[in-house]
C-alpha positions in Angstrom: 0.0 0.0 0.0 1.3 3.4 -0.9 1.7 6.3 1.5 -1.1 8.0 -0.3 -3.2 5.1 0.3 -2.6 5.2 4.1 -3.3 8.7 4.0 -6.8 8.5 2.6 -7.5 5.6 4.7 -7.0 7.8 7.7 -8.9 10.6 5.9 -11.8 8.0 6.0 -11.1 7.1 9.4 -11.4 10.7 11.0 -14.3 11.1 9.0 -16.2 8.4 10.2 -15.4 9.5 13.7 -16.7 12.6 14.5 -16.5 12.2 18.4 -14.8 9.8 20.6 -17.6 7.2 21.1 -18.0 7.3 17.0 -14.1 6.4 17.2 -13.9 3.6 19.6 -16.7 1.9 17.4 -14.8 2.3 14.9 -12.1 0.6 16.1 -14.4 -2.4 17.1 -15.6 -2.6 13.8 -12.0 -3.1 12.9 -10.7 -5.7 15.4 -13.9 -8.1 14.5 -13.1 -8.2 11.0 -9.4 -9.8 12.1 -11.5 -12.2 14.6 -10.9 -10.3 17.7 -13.6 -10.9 20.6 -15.1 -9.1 22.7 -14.3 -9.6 26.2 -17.0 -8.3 29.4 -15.7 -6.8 32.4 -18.0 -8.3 34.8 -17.2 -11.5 33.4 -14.8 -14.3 34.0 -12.1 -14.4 31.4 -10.8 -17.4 29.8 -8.0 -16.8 27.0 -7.5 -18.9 24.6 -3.4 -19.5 23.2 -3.4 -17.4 20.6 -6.6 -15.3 21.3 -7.8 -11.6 20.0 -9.8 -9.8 22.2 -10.5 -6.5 23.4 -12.8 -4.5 26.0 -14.5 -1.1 25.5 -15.1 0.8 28.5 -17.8 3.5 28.8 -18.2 3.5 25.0 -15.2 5.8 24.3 -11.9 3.6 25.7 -11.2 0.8 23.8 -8.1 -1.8 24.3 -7.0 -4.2 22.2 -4.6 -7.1 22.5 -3.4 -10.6 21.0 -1.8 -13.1 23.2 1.7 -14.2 21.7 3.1 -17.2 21.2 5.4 -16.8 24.5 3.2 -16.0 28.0 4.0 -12.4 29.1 6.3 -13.1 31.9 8.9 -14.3 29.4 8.2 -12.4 26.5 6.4 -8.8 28.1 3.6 -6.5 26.6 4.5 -4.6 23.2 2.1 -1.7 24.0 0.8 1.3 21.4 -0.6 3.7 23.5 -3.3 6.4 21.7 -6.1 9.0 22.5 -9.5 9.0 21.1 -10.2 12.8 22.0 -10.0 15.8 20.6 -10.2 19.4 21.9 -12.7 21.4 21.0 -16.6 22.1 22.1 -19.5 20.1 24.1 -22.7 20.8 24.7 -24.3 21.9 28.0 -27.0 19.7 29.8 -29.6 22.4 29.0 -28.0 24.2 25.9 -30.9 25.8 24.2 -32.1 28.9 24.3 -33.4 31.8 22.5 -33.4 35.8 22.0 -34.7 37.4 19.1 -36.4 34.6 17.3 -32.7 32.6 17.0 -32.3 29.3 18.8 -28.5 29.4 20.0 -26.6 26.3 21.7 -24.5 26.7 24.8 -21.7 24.7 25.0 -18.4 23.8 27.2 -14.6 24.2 26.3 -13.3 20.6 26.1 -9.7 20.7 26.5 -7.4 23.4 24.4 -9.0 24.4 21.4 -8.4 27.1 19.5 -11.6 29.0 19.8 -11.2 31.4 16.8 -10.7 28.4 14.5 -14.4 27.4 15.1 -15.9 30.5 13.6 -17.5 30.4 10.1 -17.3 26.7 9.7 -20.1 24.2 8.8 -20.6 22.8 12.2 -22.6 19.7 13.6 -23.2 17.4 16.6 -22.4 14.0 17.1 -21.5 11.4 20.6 -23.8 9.6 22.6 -27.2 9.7 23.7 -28.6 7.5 26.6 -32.7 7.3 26.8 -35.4 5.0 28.7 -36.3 2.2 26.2 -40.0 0.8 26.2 -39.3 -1.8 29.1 -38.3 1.1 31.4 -33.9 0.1 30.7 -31.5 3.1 30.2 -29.6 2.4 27.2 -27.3 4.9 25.2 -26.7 4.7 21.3 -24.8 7.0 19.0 -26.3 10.0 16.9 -24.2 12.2 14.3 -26.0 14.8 12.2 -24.4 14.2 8.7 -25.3 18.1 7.4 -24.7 21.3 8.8 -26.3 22.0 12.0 -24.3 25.4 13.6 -22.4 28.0 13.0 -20.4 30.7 15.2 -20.3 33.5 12.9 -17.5 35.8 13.6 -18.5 39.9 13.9 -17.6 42.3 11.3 -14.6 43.9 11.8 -16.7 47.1 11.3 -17.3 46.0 14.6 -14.2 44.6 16.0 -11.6 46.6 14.3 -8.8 45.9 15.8 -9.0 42.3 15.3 -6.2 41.7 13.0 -4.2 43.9 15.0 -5.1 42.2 18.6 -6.6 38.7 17.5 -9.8 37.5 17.5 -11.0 36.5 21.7 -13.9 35.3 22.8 -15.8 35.3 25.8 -16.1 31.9 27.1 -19.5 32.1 28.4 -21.0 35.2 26.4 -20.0 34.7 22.5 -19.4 30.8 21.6 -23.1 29.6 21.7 -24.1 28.5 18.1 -26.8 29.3 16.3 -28.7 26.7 15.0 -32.1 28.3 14.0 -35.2 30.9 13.5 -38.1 30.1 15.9 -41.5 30.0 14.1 -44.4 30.8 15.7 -44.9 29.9 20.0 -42.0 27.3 19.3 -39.7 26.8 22.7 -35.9 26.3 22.6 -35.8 23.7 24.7 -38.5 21.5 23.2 -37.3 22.5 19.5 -34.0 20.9 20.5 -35.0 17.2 21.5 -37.4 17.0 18.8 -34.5 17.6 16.9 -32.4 15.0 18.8 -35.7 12.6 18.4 -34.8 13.2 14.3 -31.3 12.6 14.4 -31.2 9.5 16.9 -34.9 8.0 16.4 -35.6 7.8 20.0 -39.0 9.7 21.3 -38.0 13.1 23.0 -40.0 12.1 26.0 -37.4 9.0 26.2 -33.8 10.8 26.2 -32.6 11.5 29.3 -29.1 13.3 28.9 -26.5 13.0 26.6 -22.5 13.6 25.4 -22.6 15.5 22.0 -19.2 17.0 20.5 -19.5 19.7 18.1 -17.4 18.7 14.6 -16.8 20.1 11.6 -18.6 18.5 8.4 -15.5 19.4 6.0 -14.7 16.2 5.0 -11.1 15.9 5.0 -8.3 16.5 2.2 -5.2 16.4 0.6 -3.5 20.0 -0.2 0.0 21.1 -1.5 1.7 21.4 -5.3 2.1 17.8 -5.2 -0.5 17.1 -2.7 2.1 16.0 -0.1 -0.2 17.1 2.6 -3.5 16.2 4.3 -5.9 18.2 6.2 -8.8 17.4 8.5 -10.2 18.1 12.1 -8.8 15.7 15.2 -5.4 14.4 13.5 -4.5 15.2 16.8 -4.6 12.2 17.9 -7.2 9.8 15.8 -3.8 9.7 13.4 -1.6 7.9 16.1 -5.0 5.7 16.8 -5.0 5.0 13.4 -1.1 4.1 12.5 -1.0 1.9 15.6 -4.6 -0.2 14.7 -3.3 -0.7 11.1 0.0 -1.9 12.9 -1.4 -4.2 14.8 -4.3 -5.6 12.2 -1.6 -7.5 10.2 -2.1 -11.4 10.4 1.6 -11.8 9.6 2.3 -9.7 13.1 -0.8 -11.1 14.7 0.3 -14.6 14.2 4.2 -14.7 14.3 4.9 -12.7 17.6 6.4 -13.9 20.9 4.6 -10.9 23.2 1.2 -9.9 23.9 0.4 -6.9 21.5 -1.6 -4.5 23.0 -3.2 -0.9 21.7 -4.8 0.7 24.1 -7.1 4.2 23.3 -7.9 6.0 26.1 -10.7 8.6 26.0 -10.3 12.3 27.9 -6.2 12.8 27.6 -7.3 16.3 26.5 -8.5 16.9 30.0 -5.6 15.5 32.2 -6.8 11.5 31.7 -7.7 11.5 35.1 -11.3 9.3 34.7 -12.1 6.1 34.8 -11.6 6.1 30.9 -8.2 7.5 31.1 -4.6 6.7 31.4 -4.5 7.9 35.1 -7.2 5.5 35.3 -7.3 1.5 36.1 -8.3 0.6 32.2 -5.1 -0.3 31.3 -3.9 -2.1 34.2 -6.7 -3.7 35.2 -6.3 -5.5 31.7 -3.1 -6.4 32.1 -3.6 -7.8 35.6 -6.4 -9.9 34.3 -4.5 -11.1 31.3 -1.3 -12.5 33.2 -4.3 -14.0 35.9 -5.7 -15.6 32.9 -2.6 -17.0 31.9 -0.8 -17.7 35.1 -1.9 -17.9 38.6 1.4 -16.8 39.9 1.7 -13.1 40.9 5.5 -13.1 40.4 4.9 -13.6 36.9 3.0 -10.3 36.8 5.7 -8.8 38.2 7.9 -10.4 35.2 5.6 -9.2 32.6 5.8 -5.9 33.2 9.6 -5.5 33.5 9.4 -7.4 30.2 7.3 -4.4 28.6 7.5 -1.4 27.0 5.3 1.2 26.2 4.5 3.6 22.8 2.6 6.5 23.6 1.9 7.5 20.3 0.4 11.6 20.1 1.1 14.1 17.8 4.4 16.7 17.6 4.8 20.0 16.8 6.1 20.7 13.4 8.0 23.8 12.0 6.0 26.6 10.7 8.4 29.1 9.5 5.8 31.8 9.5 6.4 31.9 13.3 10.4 30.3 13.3 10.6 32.3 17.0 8.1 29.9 18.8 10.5 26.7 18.1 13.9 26.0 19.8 16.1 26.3 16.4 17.9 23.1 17.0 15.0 20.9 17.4 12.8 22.2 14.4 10.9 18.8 13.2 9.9 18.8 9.4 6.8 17.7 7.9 7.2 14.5 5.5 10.4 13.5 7.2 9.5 10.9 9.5 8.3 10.1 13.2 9.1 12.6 16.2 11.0 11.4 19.7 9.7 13.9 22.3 11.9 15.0 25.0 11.4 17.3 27.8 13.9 17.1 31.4 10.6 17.2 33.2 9.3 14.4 32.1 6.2 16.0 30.1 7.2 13.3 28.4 7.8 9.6 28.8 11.0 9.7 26.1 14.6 8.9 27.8 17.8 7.8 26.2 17.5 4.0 26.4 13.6 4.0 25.5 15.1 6.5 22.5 17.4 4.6 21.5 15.6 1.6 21.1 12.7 3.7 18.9 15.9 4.7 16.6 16.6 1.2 16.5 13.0 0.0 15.1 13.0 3.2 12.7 16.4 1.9 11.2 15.7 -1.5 10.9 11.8 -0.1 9.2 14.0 2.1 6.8 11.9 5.0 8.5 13.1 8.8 8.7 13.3 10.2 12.6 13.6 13.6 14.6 14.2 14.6 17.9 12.1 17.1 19.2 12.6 19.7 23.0 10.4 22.5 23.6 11.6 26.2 24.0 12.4 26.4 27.8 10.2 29.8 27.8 7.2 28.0 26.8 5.4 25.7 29.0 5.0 22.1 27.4 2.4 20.2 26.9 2.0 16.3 28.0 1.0 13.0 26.7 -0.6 9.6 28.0 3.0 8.3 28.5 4.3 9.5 31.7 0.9 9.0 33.3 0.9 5.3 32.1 4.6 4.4 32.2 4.8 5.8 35.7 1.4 4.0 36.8 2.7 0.1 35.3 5.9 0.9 36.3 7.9 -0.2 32.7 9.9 2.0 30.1 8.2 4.2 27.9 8.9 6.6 24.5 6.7 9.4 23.5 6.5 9.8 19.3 4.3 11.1 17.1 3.9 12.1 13.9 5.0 16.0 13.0 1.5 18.3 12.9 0.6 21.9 11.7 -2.1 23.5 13.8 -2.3 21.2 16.9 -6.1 22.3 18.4 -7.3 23.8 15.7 -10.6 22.7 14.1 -8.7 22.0 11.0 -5.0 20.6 11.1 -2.7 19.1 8.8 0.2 16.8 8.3 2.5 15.5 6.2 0.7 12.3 3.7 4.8 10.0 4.0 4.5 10.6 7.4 1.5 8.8 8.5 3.3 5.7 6.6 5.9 5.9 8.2 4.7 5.9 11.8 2.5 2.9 10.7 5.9 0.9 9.4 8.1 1.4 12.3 4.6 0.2 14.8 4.7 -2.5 12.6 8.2 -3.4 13.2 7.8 -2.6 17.1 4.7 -5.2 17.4 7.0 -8.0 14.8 9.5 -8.2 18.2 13.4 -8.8 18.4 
């Protein structure tokens, strides 16, 4: 497969995941067409030699692994770690109101968007929506409005005219509800709104209960450039590095030939701090691996075993060289779109990424034939974080944050480099093969 190929199959991907419930389920869709089964939590848990499975929690964390042909207290965990979020906009419990005959939406800051990249674009809603059934039993599907559903129009800058001077700020509370439409008649907000969520779902209004709606932009996603070397779309940050590592692992030659249990896990709310039962400050991930090396062996010293057998890939996005602003990047660790995977350093351990877990990612990258840069913050700037600390530091085994160079991180729309997104998926592949 070409690296345009992989590119437009993560195109598709994004696009068919418009929030992080539409992505998990995604995922599942994925893992069952290579046989992998789903496991339940409240269950007892016998593993087969050999066996696929994987367990969703709360709809939005998913983790997948494969048992190898060695148990993991002689042969460890190979583990992809991934986010299924994105920052951006929620809804509010009671969003809809109304002034002037326009219906507007309230909604919530999720995470670290950048706000002014939400005005003027063809917006929408789509998550989860959790209703009494006819029997009297909550249950919860997924809704997405396909078409446009919002907008946040900007003001004129008769109005605002120092905005290109000053930038464009919102108030939080004040000026990002959307407007999504002219009252007719006595017609309430509030009403208005779940007969519209009774369209888009099919559930009686009466019936829903709450719900978890993301606001996403219907711009499908593309490829741009001279040469079309580039791709743009909303949440590459991170359903890219979700992407790569699920088409690394769903390879029967790497499914059936390796010696360690694979594992990707995709935790939900990283954008927030992780810290939920969903997240990587949560049990998800351990409690899986504890139940795995109980399936496989009753001794607890081979827990123990497995885990200084392991290592861990937290796989998130970096921040690639804009030379339109060259004075927010340290100049001697400027990362370059199309030229392969990022390690992420920072002395504070912002990230997971040390010499020997480097060394051994440069290692994998040779042996792939894959291009790789090193990447530090500027010391004036604070620095963001990633699943991998959190996780390394909760299992207790080695760790290396990478990720794949990106223009725009938190905007509605970024991009990144179409050889990239091949080449993160070839040197996963060559991580999950083994030594």
């Amino acid at each position: 497969m070409t690296a345009r190929q992989h590119a437009q199959q993560l195109l598709d991907f994004i696009d068919n995941s418009p929030s992080p419930w539409h992505a998990a389920a995604l995922i599942e869709t994925a893992a069952k067409a290579f046989l992998f089964e789903r496991l339940d939590e409240t269950a007892k848990w016998q593993l087969q030699p050999g066996g696929r499975y994987y367990v969703v929690r709360d709809d939005s964390s998913i983790v997948l692994f494969a048992l190898g042909r060695k148990a993991p207290a002689e042969a460890g965990f190979s583990i992809v770690g991934a986010h299924t979020d994105s920052p951006g906009l929620r809804l509010r419990p009671n969003p809809a109101t109304a002034s002037d005959g326009l219906v507007r939406l309230g909604v919530e800051i999720y995470g670290g968007p950048i706000l002014a990249t939400f005005t003027d674009r063809d917006l929408s809603l789509a998550g989860r929506i959790s209703y009494v059934d006819d029997r009297e039993r909550i249950e919860h599907t997924l809704v997405r409005f396909e078409r446009s559903l919002l907008r946040l129009p900007n003001l004129a800058i008769h109005m605002n005219r120092g905005v290109n001077e000053d930038g464009l700020k919102l108030h939080k509370q004040n000026e990002l509800p959307l407007l999504l439409a002219q009252l007719a008649g006595e017609q309430l907000p509030q009403p208005y709104f779940l007969a519209l969520l009774e369209q888009g779902a099919g559930i009686g209004a009466a019936q829903v209960l709450s719900w978890d709606l993301a606001v996403y932009d219907t711009q499908k996603g593309a490829f741009w450039g001279a040469n079309q070397e580039f791709i743009a779309n909303g949440q590459l940050d991170n359903l890219a590095s979700c992407h790569a590592a699920l088409q690394a692992l769903l390879d029967e030659n790497i499914l059936s030939q390796t010696d360690s249990t694979l594992v990707c896990a995709f935790f939900d709310h990283e954008e927030i701090g992780s810290e939920s039962p969903i997240g990587a400050a949560g049990s998800f991930l351990t409690d899986m691996l504890q139940r795995i090396n109980l399936a496989v062996s009753p001794d607890a010293e081979d827990a123990a075993r497995a885990l200084a057998r392991s290592f861990l890939i937290s796989a998130d996005m970096a921040h690639a060289y804009q030379p339109n602003f060259a004075s927010a990047y340290d100049p001697d660790h400027k990362v370059l779109v199309n030229k392969g995977p990022v390690i992420k350093f920072n002395a504070n351990r912002r990230y997971s990424s040390e010499s020997v877990s480097a060394v051994r990612f440069i290692h994998w990258c040779e042996e792939a034939g894959v291009p790789y840069q090193r990447y530090s913050h500027r010391s004036d700037l604070p620095c963001g974080s990633t699943i991998g600390p959190i996780a390394s530091s909760k299992l207790g085994i080695r760790a290396v944050d990478v990720g794949c160079p990106l223009w725009a991180m938190h905007s509605i729309r970024e991009s990144v480099g179409v050889l990239d997104h091949e080449y993160m998926i070839r040197v996963l592949k060559r991580f999950f093969k083994g030594d």
